[in-house]
C-alpha positions as CSV (number, residue, x, y, z in Angstrom):
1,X,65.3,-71.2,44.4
2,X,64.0,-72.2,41.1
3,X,62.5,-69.8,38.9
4,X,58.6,-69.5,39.2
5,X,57.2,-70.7,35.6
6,X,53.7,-69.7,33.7
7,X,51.3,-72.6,33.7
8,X,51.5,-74.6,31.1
9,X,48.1,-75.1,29.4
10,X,46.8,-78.3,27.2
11,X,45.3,-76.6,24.3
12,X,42.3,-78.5,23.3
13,X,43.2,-80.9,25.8
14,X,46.7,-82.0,24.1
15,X,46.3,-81.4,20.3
16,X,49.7,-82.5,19.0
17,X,49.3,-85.6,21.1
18,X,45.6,-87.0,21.2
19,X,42.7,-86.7,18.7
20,X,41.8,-82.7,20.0
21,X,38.8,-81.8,22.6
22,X,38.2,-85.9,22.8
23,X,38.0,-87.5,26.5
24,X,41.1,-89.4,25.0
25,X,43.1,-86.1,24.5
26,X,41.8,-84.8,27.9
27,X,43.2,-87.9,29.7
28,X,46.8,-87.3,28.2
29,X,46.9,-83.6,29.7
30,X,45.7,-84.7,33.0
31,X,48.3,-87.9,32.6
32,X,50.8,-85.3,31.4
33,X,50.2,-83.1,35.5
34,X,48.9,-80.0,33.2
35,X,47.1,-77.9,35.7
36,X,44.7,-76.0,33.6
37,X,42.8,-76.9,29.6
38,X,41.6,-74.8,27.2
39,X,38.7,-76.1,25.5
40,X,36.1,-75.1,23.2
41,X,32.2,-75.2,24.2
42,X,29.2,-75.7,21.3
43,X,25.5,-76.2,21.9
44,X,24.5,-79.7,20.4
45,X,20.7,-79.8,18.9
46,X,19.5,-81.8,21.8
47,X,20.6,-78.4,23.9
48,X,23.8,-80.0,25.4
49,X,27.0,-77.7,25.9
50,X,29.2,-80.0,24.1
51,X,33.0,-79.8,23.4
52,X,34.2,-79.2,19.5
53,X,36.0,-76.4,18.0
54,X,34.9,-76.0,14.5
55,X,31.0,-75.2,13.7
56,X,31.3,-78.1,11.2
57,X,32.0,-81.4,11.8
58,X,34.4,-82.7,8.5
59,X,37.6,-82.0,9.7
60,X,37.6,-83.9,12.9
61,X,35.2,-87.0,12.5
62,X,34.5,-86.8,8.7
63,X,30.8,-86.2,9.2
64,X,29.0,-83.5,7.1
65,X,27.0,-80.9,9.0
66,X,27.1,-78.9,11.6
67,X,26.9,-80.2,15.4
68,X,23.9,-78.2,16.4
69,X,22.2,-80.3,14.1
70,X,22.9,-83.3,16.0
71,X,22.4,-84.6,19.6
72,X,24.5,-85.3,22.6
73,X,23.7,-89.0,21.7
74,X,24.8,-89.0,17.9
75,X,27.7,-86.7,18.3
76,X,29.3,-89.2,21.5
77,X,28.8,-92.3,18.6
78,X,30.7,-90.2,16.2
79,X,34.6,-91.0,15.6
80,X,36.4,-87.9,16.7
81,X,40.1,-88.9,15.7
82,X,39.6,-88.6,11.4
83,X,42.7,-85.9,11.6
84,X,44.9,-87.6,14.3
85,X,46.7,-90.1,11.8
86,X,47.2,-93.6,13.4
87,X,45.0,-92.8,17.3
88,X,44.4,-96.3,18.0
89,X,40.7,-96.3,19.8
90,X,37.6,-94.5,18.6
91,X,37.0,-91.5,20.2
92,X,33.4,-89.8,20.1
93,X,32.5,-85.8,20.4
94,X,32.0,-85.2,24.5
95,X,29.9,-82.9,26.6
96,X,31.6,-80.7,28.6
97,X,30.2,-82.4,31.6
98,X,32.5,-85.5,30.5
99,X,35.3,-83.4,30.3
100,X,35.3,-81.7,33.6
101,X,33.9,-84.9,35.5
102,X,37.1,-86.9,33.9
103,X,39.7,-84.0,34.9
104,X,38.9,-84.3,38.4
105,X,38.4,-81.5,41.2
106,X,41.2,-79.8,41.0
107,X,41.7,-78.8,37.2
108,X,41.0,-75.0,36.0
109,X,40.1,-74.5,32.3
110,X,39.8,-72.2,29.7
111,X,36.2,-72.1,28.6
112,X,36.2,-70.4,24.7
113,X,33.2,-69.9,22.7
114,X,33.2,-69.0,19.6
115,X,31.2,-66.4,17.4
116,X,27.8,-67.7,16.6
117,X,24.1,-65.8,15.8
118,X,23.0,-63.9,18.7
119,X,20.2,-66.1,19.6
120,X,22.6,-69.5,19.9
121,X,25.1,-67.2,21.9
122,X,22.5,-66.3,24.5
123,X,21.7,-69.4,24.7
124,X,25.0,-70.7,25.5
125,X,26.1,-68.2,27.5
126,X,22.5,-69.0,30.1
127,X,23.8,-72.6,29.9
128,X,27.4,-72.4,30.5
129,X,27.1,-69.7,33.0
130,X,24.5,-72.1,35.0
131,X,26.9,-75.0,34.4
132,X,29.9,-73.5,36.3
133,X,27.5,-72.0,39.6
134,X,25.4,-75.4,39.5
135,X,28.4,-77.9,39.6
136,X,30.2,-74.9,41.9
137,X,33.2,-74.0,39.2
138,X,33.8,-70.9,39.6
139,X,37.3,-70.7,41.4
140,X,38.4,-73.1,38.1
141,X,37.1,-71.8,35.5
142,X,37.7,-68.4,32.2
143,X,34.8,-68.2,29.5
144,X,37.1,-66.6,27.3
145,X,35.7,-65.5,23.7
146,X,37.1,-62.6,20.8
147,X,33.5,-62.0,20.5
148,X,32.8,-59.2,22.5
149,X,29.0,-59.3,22.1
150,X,29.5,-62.6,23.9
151,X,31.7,-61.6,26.8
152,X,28.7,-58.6,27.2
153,X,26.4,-61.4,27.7
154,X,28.2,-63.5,30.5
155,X,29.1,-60.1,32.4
156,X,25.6,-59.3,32.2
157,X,24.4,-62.8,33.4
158,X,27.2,-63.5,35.8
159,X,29.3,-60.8,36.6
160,X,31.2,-62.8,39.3
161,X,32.4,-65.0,36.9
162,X,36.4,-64.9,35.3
163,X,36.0,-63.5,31.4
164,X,39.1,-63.6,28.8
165,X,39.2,-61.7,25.5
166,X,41.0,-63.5,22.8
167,X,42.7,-61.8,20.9
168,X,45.0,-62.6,17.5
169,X,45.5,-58.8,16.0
170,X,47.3,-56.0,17.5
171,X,44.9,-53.2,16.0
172,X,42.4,-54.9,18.1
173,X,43.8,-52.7,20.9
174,X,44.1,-56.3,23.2
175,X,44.5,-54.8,26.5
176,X,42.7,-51.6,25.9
177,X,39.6,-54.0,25.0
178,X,39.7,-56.5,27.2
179,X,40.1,-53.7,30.3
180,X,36.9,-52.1,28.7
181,X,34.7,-55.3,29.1
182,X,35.4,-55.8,32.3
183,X,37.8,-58.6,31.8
184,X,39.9,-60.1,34.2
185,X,42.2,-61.8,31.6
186,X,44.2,-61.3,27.8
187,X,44.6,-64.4,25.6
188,X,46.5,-62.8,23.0
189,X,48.0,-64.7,20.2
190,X,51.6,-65.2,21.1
191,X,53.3,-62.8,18.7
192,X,51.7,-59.8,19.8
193,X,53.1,-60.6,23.7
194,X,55.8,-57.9,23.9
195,X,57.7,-56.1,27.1
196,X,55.1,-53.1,26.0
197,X,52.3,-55.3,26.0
198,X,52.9,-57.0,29.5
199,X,53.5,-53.7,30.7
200,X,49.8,-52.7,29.6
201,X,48.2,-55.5,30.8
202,X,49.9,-55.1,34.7
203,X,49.0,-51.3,34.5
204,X,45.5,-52.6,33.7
205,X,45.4,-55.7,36.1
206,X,44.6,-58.0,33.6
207,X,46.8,-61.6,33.5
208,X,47.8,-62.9,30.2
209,X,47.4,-66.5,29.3
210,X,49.1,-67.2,25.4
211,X,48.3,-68.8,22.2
212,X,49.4,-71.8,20.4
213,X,53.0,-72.1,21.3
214,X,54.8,-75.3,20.2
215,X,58.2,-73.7,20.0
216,X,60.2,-74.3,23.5
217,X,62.6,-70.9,22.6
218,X,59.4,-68.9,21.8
219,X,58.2,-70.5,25.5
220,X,61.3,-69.4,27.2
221,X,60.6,-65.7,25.5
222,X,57.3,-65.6,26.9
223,X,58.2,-66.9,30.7
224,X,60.8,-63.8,30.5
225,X,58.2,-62.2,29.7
226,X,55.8,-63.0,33.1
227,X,53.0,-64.6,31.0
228,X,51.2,-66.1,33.2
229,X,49.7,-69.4,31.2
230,X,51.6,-70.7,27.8
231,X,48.7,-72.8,25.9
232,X,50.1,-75.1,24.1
233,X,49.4,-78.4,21.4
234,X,52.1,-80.3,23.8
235,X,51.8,-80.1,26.6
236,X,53.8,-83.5,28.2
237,X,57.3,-82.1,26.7
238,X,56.5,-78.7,28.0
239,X,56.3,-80.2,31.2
240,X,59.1,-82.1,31.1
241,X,61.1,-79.6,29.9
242,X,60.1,-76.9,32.4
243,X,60.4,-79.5,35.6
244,X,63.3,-80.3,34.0
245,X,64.7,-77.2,34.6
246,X,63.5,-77.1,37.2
247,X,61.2,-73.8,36.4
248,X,57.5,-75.6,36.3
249,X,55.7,-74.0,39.0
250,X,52.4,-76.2,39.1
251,X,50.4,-74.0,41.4
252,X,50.2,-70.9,38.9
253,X,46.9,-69.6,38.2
254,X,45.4,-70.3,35.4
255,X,60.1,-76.2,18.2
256,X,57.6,-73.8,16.7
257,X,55.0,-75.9,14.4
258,X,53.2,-73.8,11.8
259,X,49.5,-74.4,12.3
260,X,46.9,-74.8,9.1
261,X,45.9,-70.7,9.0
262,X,42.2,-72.5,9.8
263,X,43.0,-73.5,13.2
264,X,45.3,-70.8,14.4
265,X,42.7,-69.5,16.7
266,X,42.9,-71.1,20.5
């Protein structure tokens, strides 16, 4: 029999091929047979959960400002491809609706939000929470955060729903922490996943999804490992490479590049 394999998750939809967190880059994992995205949820300043990793807009559509100053309507015109030299098609700044509508029924994601002012983080956490019961997500679906005041909020507002610390530091105690809130998941940074650390999570029930790993060797180290998800900026040569082997094992729950030290969060 072939060997069972972690899923392979499209980080940002597929970073390393598509402009990242666009409906373009979305439609390459989903092209690509990933099973699950991670993706990063904002409030726009119409009150739209939209999808965009950084607070400010410069670095992926060359706009100054921040997206919450901007609505739904003025961040879809925007051109979302400004650091994905040569993407032929403009590509604007989605809501997370458009995302999950263009993934189709039977994709499960990685919902992160990232630290914000309490008030904004409330907020999001009402609307994304009432997102995933009203359009009936919750099977598919991890709000994962490393704010902690964040994941307090969701468990308090929805305690039925999946939570995921993130975590990138080993003196953050990651399984200790993510046990204590409740958690039913660890998405540790990919170096701190050791045979001690897997051991800790299983002892604590939690499953471990990793961060950012573009290295096929460092891949194979963490399937030894039992990990159960591998995020990655590639995630159409994972694929191949794992059904190659004949290791992909699709139904799973949930060369190294060196990323800018900005962006090496998931």
């Amino acid at each position: 029999m072939s060997q069972p394999f972690p899923t392979i998750v499209g980080h940002r939809g597929a970073r390393g091929e598509a402009p990242e967190n666009t409906l373009a880059g979305f439609q390459v994992a989903v092209a690509a047979g990933a099973g699950e995205i991670e993706l990063d949820v904002r409030l726009s300043a119409d009150g739209h959960l939209i999808v965009l990793h950084d607070s400010d807009l410069k670095r992926t559509t060359g706009q100054k400002g921040h997206a919450r100053h901007f609505t739904l309507a003025q961040l879809n015109l925007m051109d979302a491809r400004v650091n994905t030299p040569g993407w032929h098609s403009t590509v604007g700044v989605p809501s997370l609706r458009e995302v999950v509508a263009l993934c189709g029924p039977a994709m499960r994601f990685q919902f992160e939000v990232k630290g914000a002012d309490r008030a904004i983080l409330h907020q999001l956490a009402h609307q994304l929470t009432h997102m995933i019961d009203q359009d009936g997500l919750r099977e598919r679906v991890v709000i994962t955060s490393s704010h902690t005041g964040f994941l307090r909020m969701v468990a308090t507002m929805a305690p039925h729903l999946d939570r995921g610390y993130v975590s990138e530091y080993r003196y953050q105690q990651p399984t200790r922490r993510a046990a204590a809130l409740g958690c039913r998941w660890l998405m540790p940074h990919h170096s701190l996943v050791s045979p001690r650390l897997m051991r800790s999570a299983r002892r604590r029930g939690l499953k471990v999804s990793t961060w950012t790993v573009n290295d096929l060797n460092e891949a194979e180290r963490l399937a030894r490992l039992g990990v159960d998800g591998i995020i990655t900026d590639f995630p159409t040569s994972f694929l191949a490479h794992f059904r190659g082997k004949g290791q992909h094992h699709a139904a799973a729950p949930a060369a190294q590049a060196e990323l800018d030290p900005s962006l090496r969060d998931p």
